[in-house]
C-alpha positions as CSV (number, residue, x, y, z in Angstrom):
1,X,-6.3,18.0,-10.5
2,X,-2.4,17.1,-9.7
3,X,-3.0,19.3,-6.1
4,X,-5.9,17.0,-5.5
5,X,-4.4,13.9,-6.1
6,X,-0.8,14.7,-4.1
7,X,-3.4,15.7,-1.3
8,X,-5.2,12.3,-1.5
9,X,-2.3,10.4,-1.4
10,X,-0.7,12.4,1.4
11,X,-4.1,11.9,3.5
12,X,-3.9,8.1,2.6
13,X,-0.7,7.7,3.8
14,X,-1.1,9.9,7.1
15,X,-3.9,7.3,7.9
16,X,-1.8,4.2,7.3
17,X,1.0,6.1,10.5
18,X,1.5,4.4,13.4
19,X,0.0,1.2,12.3
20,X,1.2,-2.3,13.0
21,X,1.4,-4.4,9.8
22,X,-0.5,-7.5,10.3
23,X,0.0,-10.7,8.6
24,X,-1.4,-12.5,6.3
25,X,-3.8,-15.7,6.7
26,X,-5.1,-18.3,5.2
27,X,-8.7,-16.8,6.8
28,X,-8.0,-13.4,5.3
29,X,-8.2,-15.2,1.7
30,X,-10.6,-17.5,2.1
31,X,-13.3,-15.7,0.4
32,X,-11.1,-15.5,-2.8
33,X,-11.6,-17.2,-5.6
34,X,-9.3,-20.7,-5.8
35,X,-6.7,-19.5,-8.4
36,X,-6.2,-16.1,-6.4
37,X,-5.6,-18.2,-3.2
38,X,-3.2,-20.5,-5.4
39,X,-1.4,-17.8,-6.5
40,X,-1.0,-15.7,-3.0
41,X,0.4,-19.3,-1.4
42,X,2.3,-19.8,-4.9
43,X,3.9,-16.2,-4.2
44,X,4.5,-16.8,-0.2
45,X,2.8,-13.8,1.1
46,X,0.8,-16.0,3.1
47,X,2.1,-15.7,6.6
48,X,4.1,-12.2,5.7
49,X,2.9,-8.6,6.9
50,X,0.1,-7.3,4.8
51,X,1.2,-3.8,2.5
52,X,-0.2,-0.8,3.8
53,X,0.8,1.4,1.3
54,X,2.8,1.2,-2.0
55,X,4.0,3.6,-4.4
56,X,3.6,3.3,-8.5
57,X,4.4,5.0,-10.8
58,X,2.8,5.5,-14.3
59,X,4.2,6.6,-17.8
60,X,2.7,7.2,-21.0
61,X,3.1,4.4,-23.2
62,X,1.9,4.6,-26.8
63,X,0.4,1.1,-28.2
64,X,-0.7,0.6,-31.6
65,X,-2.2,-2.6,-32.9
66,X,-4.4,-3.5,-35.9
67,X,-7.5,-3.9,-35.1
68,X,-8.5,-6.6,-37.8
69,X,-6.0,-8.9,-35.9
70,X,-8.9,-8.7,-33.0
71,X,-11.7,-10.0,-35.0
């Protein structure tokens, strides 16, 4: 399973060569819903160069919680 994922990401990120970063308008969120837009203006992205790739990365964390505090 690890050899397929490294292979996805390597594929996604061989697609994402060579291309120009565009930026980021007000017409590209306009679909979103009113507290995303807020919050992209709120952030300034608007008017930056969109992401084309990013990389996370994960670790185990162990959560415990009662579950009568939820009820």
């Amino acid at each position: 399973m690890k050899k397929e994922y490294r292979e996805a990401v390597l594929e996604a990120l061989e697609s994402t060569k060579g291309k120009q970063a565009q930026i980021l308008t007000e017409a590209d969120i306009k679909h979103l819903p009113d507290a995303v837009q807020k919050y992209l203006r709120l952030t300034g992205v608007v008017g930056k160069e969109k992401v084309l790739n990013f990389r996370a990365e994960f670790r185990l964390v162990s959560l415990e919680y009662n579950c009568r505090d939820y009820k």
